[in-house]
C-alpha positions as CSV (number, residue, x, y, z in Angstrom):
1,X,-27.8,-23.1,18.9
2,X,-25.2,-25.9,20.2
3,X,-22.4,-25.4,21.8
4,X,-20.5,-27.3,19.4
5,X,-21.1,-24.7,16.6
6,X,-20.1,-21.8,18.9
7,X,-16.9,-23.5,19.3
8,X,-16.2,-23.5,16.0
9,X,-17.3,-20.2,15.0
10,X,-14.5,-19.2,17.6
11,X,-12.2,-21.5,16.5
12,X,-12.1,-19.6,12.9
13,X,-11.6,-16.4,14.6
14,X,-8.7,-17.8,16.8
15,X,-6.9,-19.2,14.4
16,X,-7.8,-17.4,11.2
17,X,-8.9,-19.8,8.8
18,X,-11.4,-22.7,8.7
19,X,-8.6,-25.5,7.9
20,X,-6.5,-24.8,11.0
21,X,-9.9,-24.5,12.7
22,X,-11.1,-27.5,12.0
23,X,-7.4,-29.2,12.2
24,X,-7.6,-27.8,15.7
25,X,-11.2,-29.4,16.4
26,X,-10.1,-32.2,15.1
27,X,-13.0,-32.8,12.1
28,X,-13.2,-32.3,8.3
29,X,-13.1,-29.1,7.4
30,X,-16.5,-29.4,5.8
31,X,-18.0,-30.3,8.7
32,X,-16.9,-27.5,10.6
33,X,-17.9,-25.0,7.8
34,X,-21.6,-27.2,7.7
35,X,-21.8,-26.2,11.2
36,X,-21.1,-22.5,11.1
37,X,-22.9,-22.2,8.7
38,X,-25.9,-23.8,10.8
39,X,-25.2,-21.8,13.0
40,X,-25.6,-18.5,10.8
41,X,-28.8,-19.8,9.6
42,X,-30.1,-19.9,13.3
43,X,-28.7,-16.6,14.2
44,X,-29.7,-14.9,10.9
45,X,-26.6,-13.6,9.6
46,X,-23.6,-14.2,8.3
47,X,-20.6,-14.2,10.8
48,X,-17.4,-14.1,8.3
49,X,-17.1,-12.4,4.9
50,X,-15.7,-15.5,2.5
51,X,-14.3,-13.7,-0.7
52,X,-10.7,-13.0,0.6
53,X,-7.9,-15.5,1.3
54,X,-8.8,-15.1,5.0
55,X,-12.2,-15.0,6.2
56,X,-12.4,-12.1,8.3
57,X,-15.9,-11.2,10.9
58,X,-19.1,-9.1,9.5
59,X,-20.1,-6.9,11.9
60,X,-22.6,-9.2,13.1
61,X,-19.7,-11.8,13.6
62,X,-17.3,-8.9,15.5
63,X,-21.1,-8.5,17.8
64,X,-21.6,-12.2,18.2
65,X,-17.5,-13.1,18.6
66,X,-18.0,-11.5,23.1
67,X,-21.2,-13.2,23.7
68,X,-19.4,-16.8,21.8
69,X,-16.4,-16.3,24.1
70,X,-18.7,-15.9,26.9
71,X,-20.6,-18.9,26.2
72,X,-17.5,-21.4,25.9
73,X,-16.3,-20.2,29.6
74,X,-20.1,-20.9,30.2
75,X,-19.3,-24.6,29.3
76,X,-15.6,-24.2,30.8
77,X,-17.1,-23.8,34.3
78,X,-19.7,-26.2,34.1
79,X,-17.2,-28.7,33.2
80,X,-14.7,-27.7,35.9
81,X,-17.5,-27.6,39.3
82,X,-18.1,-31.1,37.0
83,X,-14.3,-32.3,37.3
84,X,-13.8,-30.9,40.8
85,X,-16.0,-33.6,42.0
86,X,-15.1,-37.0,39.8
87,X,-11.5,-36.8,41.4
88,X,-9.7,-36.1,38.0
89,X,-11.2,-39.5,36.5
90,X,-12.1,-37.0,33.8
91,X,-12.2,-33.5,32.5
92,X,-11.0,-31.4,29.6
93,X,-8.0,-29.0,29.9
94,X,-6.9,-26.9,26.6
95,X,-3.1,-26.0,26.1
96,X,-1.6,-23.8,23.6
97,X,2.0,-23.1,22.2
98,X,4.0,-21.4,19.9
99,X,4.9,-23.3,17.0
100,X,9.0,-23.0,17.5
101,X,8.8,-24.4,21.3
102,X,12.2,-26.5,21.4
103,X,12.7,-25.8,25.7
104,X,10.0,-28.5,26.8
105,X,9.3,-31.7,25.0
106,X,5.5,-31.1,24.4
107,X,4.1,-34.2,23.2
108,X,5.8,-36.5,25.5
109,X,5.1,-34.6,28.6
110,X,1.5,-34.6,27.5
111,X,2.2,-38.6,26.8
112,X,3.2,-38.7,30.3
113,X,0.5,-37.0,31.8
114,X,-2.0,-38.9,29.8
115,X,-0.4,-42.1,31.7
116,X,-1.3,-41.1,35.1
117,X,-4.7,-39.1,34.1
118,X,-6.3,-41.0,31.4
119,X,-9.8,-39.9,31.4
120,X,-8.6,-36.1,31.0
121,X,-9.5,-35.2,27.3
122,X,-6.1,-32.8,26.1
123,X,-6.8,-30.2,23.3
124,X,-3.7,-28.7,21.8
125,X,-4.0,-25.1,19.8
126,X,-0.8,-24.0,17.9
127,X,-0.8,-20.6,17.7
128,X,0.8,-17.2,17.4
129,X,1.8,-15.7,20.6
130,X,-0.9,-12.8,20.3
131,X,-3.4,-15.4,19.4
132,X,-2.5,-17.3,22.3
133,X,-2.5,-14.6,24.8
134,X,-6.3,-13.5,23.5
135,X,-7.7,-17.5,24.3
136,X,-6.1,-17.2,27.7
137,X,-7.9,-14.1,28.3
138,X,-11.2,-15.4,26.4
139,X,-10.6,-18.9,28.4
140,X,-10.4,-20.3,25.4
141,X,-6.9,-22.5,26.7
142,X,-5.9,-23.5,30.2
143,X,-2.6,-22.7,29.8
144,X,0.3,-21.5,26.8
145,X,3.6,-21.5,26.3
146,X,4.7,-18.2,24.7
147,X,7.4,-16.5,23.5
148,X,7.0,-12.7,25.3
149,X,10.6,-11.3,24.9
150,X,10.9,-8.0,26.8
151,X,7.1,-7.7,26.9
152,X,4.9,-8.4,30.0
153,X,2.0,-10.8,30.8
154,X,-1.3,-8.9,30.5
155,X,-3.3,-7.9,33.7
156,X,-4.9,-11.7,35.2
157,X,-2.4,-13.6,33.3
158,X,0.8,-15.0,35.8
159,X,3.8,-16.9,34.0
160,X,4.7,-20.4,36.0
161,X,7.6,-21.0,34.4
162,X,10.3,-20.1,32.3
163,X,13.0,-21.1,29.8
164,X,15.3,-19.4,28.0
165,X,16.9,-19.9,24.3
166,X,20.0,-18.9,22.5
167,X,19.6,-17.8,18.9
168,X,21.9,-18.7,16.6
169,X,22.5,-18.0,13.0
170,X,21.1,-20.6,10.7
171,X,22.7,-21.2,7.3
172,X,23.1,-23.5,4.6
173,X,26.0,-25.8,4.2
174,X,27.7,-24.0,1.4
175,X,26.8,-20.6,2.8
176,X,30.0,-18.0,3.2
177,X,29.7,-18.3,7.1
178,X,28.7,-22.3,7.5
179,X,31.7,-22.8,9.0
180,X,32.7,-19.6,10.7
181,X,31.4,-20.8,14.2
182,X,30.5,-16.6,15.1
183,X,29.7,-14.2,13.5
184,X,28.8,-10.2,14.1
185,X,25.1,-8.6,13.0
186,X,26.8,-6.2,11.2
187,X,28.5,-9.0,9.3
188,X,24.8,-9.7,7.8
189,X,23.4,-6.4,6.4
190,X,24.0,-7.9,2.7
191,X,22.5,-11.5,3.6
192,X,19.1,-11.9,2.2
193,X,17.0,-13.2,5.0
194,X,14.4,-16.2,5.4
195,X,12.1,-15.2,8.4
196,X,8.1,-15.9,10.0
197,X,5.5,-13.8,9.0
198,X,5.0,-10.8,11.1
199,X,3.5,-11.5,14.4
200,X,4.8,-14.6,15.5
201,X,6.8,-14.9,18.3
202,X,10.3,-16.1,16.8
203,X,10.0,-13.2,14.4
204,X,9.1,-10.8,17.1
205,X,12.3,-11.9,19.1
206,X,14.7,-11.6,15.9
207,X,13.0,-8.2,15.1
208,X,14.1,-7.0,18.3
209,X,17.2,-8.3,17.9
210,X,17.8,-6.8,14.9
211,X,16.4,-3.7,15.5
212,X,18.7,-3.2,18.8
213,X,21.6,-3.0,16.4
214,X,20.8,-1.0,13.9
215,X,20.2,-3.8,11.3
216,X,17.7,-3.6,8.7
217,X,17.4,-6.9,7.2
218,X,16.9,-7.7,3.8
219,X,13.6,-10.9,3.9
220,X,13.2,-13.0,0.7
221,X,10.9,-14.8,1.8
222,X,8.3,-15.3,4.5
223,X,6.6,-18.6,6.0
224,X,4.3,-19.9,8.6
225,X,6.0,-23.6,8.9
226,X,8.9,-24.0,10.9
227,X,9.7,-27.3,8.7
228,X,9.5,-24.9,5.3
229,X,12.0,-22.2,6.8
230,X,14.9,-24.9,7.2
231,X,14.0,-26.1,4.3
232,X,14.2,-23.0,2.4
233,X,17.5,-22.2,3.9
234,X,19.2,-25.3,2.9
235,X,18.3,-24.3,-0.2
236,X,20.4,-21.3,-0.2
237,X,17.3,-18.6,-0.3
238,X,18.5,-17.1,2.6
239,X,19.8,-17.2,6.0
240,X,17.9,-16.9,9.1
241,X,17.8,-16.6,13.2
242,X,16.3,-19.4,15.1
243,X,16.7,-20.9,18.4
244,X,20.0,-23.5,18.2
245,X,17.7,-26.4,18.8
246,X,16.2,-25.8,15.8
247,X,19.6,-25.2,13.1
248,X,20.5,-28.4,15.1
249,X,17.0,-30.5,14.4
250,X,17.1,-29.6,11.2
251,X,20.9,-30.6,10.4
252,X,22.3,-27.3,9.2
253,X,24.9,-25.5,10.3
254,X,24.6,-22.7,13.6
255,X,26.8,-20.1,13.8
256,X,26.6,-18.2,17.4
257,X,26.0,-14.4,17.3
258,X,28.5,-12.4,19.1
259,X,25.6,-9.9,20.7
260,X,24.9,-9.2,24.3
261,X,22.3,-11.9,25.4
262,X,20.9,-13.1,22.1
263,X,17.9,-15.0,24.0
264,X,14.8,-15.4,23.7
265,X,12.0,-16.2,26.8
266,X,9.6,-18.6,27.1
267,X,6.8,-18.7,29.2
268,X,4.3,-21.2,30.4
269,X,1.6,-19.0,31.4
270,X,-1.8,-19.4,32.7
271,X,-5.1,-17.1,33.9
272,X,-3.9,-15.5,37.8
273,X,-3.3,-17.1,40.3
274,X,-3.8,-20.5,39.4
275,X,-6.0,-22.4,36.9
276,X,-9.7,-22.9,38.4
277,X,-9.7,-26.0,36.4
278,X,-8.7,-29.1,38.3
279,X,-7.8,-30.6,35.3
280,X,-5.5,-27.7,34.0
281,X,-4.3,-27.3,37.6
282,X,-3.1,-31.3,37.4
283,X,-1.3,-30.7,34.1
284,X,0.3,-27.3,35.5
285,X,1.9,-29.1,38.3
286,X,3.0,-32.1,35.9
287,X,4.3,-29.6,33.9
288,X,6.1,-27.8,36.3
289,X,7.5,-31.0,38.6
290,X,10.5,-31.2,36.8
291,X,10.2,-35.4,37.1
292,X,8.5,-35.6,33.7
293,X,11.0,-36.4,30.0
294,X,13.6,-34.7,28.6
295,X,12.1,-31.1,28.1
296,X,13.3,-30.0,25.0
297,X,12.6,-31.5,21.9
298,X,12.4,-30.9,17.9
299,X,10.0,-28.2,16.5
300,X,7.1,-30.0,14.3
C-alpha cells in the first residue's frame, strides 16, 4: 500500500467525486481512479459503490476511511519533524477555502508567500465549509478559510482571523429592482431565487438570513459554481444573495438589503493553538501580517 493511493482514496471522500479529487491532486482523473483501484486490489475490497452519480463508501471504505485519515497525519508529522529542521527551505502546507472567498486575495497572497519560501510545496482544496472543517480535524489541511455564520469552531479548532462581508441583493439589469439601490426581504417573497446547493457556506448564511425574517424563498435553480450563479442571474432566472464583491465582479447590479447586519463571517482557522507544521505556521503568520496584497479579490 503507498501512501500516494491512500491520499487519494481520501481525497474522493473529501471532496465527493473522483474529478474534483483528482483536480485537487493535481493528476488525470484516470490515474487517480488506476490507483484506487490498486489500492482495493491490495486491501481486498471495494472502497466506494460506483453506480450512482456520486460514489459513496462500502462499508469496508466507511472501516478503512479512520485508519486512511490516520495514515496521512502519519506522513503529516514525518514531514513536519522533517521541515522543522531544513529551516523552511522546504515542506508542504495544505490550505482550504470556500469557493465565494472575496475578503483576502487568495492566489496572490499565496504568490507572495511563494516569493519568500520557495521550496514550500502549497496544496489548495476548495471546498464546502463542512468539508473543510472535517480535513482540519482529519489534518487533512493546515489551515481554511470558512464561512461559520453564528456557528462556532469545533473543540481543537481556533479562528486566527476574521473578516466580515455585506450581502447584497444580486439582480439582473432589467430586473424590477436593478436600480432601486435597497430593498426590504419582504419585498422578495414572489422573486424566484437562484441559490448554492444545500450545505455550502454562502447558502447557509442566506438561509439564515432568510429564515430570521420569515421568508420562505422560492429557488429555481441550484448550482455549485460561483461563475454559473451570476451567469444564470443575468439571465433573468432568478435573483439571488451574495457577498457585494461578488454582484460587483460579476458586473450586475447590487441592491443593499435594509436588514439588521446582513453579514456574513469569515474565518481563517487552523488546528489549536497553533499549526505544529512549520511550514503552515510560516504561511499563518504571512497570512495574518497584514503587509501582504490587496486582500480581497474576485471569486473564481
Amino acid at each position: 500500500m503507498e501512501i500516494r493511493q491512500v491520499r487519494h482514496f481520501v481525497a474522493v471522500t473529501t471532496h465527493g467525486s473522483f474529478t474534483a479529487a483528482a483536480r485537487a491532486e493535481v493528476i488525470v482523473q484516470s490515474a487517480l481512479s488506476a490507483s484506487i483501484r490498486k489500492l482495493e486490489r491490495e486491501l481486498g475490497a471495494e472502497l466506494f459503490e460506483r453506480t450512482g452519480r456520486r460514489p459513496v463508501l462500502t462499508p469496508a471504505g466507511a472501516a478503512f476511511l479512520p485508519a486512511a485519515r490516520a495514515l496521512l497525519a502519519e506522513e503529516a508529522s514525518a514531514r513536519e519533524a522533517v521541515s522543522a529542521v531544513t529551516g523552511l527551505t522546504s515542506g508542504r502546507v495544505a490550505i482550504g477555502t470556500i469557493q465565494t472567498l472575496t475578503s483576502v486575495d487568495l492566489p496572490a497572497e499565496l504568490a507572495a508567500f511563494h516569493r519568500v519560501r520557495p521550496g514550500i510545496q502549497i496544496s489548495v482544496i476548495d471546498a464546502t465549509t463542512a468539508g473543510l472543517l472535517d480535513a482540519l480535524l482529519a489534518r487533512e489541511i493546515d489551515l481554511a478559510y470558512l464561512a461559520l455564520d453564528d456557528s462556532a469552531l469545533p473543540g481543537g479548532l481556533t479562528g486566527f482571523a476574521s473578516w466580515q462581508e455585506e450581502l447584497v441583493l444580486m439582480t439582473s439589469p432589467e430586473h424590477r429592482l436593478a436600480g432601486a439601490g435597497r430593498t426590504l426581504l419582504s419585498d422578495l417573497v414572489a422573486e424566484p431565487f437562484v441559490d448554492f446547493r444545500a450545505g455550502t457556506g454562502l447558502e447557509t448564511s442566506v438561509h439564515r438570513l432568510a429564515a430570521g425574517c420569515g421568508l420562505h424563498r422560492r429557488i429555481t435553480c441550484e448550482v455549485t459554481q460561483i461563475r454559473l450563479l451570476a451567469d444564470l442571474v443575468r439571465a433573468g432566472i432568478g435573483v439571488a444573495i451574495v457577498p457585494r464583491q461578488v454582484a460587483e465582479w460579476a458586473g450586475l447590479p447590487s441592491v443593499r438589503i435594509r436588514q439588521p447586519d446582513p453579514l456574513r463571517t469569515v474565518v481563517l482557522a487552523g488546528r489549536s493553538p497553533a499549526p505544529a507544521n512549520p511550514a503552515a505556521g510560516a504561511l499563518l503568520a504571512h497570512l495574518t501580517s497584514g503587509s501582504g496584497p490587496a486582500r480581497t479579490r474576485s471569486p473564481r
